[in-house]
Structure formats: C-alpha cells, structure tokens
Residue, then its C-alpha position, 0 to 999 in steps of 0.5 A: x214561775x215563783x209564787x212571789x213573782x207572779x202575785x209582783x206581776x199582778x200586783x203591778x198590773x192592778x197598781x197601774x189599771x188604778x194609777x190610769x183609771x183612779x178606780x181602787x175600788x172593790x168592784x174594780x178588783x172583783x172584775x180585775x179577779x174575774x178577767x183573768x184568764x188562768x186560776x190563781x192560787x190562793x196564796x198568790x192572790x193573799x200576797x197580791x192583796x197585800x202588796x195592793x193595800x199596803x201601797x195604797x196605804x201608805x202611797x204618800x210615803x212611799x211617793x216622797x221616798x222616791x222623789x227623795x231619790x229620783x233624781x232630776x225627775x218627777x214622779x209624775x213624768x216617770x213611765x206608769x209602768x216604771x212609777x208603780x214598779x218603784x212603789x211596789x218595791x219602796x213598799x217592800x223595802x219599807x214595810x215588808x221586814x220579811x222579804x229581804x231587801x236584795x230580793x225586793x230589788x231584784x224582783x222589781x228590776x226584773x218586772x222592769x226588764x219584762x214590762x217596761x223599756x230597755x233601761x228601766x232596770x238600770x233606772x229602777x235599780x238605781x233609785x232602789x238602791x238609794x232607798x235602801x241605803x237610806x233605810x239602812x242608815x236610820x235603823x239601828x244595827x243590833x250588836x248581838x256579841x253584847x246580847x250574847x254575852 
C-alpha cells in the first residue's frame, strides 16, 4: 500500500474516533499511536498528522463547502464514516495545492468503497466533484502564452 493511502486510512480513523468521542486532544493521539498494531514510517505518520491539523483546523470551513454541495442532507445525518471522509478530501482540495485534485477524489471514493456502504463512493464522488468545480471556477487561471512572451 502507497505511503499516502495508508496515513488517508489512519487519518480517517482518528477523524472518527474524534468525531464519536470529541477527544482531539494530545493524549488521545499518543494512545491511538501506541495501539496500533504494525510500526508506522515516519513520513506516513508526519502526512497523518497533517491531514488531522489541518481538518481541525479549519473544520468550520471545510463543513460549510460541504453542506454547500450536499444536496438535501445534513451533515449531521450523513454516516461518520462518510462525513469525515468528505472533510478529509474537501481539506485536500482546498489547502493541499500539492496533491492534485483528481488524486484527492479518488483517494477519498476508494476510502468509501473500503470502509463505508456500497454507495458511499457514488455519494462522495458526487458531492467532491461539485467541490471541485467550485474551487476551479474561483481561482483564477494562468495564461502562461503572455508570461512566455
């Protein structure tokens, strides 16, 4: 398994311990290191960590973007599961200039498919895909011909 889609997978498992419990604090994630069961790579755990901080960062934002999009439903009613795999994508897509935005979609309707129901991934995608075009359309594009010239 990619380094990427492992810290996504434990990533997403901390956001829901956290989402069920409202324990974020620095103990609960010593204990959540301490319990798992295989030794984690360093830079899986340092993407892990910044996939956590940056969604509990900016939670309020990222929650609006998707009720924004999520048509007829509540993020509130949505699945734990479900929910936090959105945030967890909505955060890439929004902060992560680095990760293109097909890769972010795709990670997050695989974590659907694996962890959630059998329609979550046509669930996800859709509302993702919404996001997407949304940030697409409010930044600007580059028109590098005149820059080249």
């Amino acid at each position: 398994m990619r380094k990427r889609t492992k810290a996504r997978q434990l990533a997403l498992q901390i956001l829901y311990q956290i989402d069920i419990t409202h324990d974020n604090s620095s103990a609960f994630l010593e204990s959540f290191w301490l319990n798992q069961t295989e030794e984690i790579e360093s830079t899986v755990r340092q993407f892990t960590l910044e996939l956590v901080e940056g969604i509990q960062k900016y939670r309020e934002i990222i929650d609006r973007k998707i009720t924004q999009f999520a048509e007829n439903w509540e993020l509130k009613r949505m699945a734990v599961v479900d929910r936090n795999i959105l945030r967890q994508a909505c955060f890439e897509l929004l902060y992560r200039p680095d990760i293109p935005p097909k890769v972010a979609i795709n990670e997050a309707i695989e974590l659907a498919k694996h962890f959630s129901g059998i329609e979550a991934g046509r669930f996800v995608n859709g509302i993702l895909d919404k996001i997407r075009e949304d940030i697409a359309k409010s930044r600007p594009v580059r028109n590098l011909s005149k820059e080249n010239s």
